[in-house]
C-alpha positions in Angstrom: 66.4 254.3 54.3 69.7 253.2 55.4 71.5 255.3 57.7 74.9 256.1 56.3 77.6 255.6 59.4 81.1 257.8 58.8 84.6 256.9 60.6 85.1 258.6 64.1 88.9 259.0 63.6 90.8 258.5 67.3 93.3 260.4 66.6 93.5 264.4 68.0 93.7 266.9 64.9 92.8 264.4 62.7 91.0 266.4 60.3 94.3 269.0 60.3 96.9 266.4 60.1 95.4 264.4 56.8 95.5 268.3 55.6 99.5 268.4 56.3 100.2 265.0 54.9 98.3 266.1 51.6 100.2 268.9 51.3 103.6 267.1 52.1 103.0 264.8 49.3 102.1 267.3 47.2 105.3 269.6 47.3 107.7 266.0 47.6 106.2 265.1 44.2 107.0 268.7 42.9 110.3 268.9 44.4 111.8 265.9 45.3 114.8 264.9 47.2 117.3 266.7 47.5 117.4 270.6 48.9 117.7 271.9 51.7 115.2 271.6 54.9 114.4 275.5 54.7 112.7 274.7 50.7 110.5 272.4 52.2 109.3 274.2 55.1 108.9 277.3 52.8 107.1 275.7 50.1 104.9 273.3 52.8 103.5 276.9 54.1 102.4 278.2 51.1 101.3 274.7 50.1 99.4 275.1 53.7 98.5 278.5 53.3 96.5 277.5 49.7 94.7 274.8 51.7 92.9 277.7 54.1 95.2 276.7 57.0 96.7 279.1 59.1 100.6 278.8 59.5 103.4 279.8 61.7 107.0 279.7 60.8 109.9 279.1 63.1 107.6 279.3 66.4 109.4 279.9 69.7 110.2 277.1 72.2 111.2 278.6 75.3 112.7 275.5 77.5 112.3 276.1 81.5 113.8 274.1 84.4 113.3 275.8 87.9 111.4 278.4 86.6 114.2 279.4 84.4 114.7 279.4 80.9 117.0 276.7 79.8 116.7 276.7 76.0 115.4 278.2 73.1 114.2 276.1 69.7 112.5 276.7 66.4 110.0 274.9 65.0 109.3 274.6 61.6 105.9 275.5 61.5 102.5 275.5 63.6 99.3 274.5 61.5 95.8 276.0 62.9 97.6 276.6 66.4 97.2 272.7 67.0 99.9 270.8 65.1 103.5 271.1 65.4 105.2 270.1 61.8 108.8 269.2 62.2 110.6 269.2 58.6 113.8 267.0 57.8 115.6 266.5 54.7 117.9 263.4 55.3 118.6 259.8 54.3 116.1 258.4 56.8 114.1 259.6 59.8 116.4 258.7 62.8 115.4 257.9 66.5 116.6 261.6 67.8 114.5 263.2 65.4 111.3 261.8 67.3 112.9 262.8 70.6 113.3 266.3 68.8 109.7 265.9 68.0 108.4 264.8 71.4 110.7 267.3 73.9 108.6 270.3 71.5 105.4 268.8 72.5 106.6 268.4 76.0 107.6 271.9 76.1 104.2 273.3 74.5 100.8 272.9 74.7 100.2 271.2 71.9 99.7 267.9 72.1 99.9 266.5 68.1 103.2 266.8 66.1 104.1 265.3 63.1 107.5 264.6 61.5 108.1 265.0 57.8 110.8 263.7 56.4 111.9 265.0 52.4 114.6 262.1 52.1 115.2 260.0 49.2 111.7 258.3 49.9 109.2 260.7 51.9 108.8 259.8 55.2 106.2 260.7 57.4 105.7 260.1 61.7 102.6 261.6 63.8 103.3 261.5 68.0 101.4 262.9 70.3 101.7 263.9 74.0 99.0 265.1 76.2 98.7 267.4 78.1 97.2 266.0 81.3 100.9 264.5 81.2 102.6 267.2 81.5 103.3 268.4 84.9 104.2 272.0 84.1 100.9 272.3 82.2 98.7 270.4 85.2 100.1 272.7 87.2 99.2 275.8 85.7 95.5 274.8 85.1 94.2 273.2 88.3 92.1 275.0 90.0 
């Protein structure tokens, strides 16, 4: 009997972010192009949510320089505490919306975001960041 060999994906959240992607294709070919960014992100969580994933909207990002908070961001949502889903709406994905992307990553712990974009043709980026290269996090978790 052959022994059947499956695909080790090398990506982190794999498993969650083919999940997202699903359901972002799902809800662009019911609604389009066209509305506003806060349709999408609402109808991606309940698109989410019917998938058995566990969603967060508008999380916190508290940003800190010297110990003091600097900043304060939204993101759109948090899938399974793991993936940070950044929603846009325009003509095409731009180079400061992965910087967006990246600085919330930076500034969390999670290490997988990806960037959906509801434009005229659905676009779709995945970055990641880890943690062991993030000095704030490094810090707090040596022993």
């Amino acid at each position: 009997m052959e022994k059947k060999i499956y695909p080790i994906s090398l990506y982190k959240h794999s498993d969650i972010t083919e999940q997202i992607l699903a359901a972002f294709y799902a809800v662009y070919s019911t609604l389009g192009y066209g509305f506003l960014e806060k349709v999408y992100v609402n109808a991606l969580k309940i698109e989410l949510e019917k998938r058995g994933l566990a969603v967060n909207k508008e999380f916190e990002i508290k940003v800190y320089y010297a110990g003091q908070i600097i900043g304060e961001y939204f993101a759109d949502l948090i899938v399974s505490d793991s993936v940070i889903v950044e929603v846009k709406a325009v003509k095409m994905l731009a180079q400061e919306h992965e910087a967006q992307l990246l600085n919330y990553l930076k500034a969390t712990p999670y290490e997988v975001g990806l960037l959906l974009n509801f434009g005229p043709k659905p676009e779709q980026k995945r970055r990641s960041f880890d943690n062991n290269r993030k000095e704030w996090w490094l810090a707090q978790h040596q022993s």
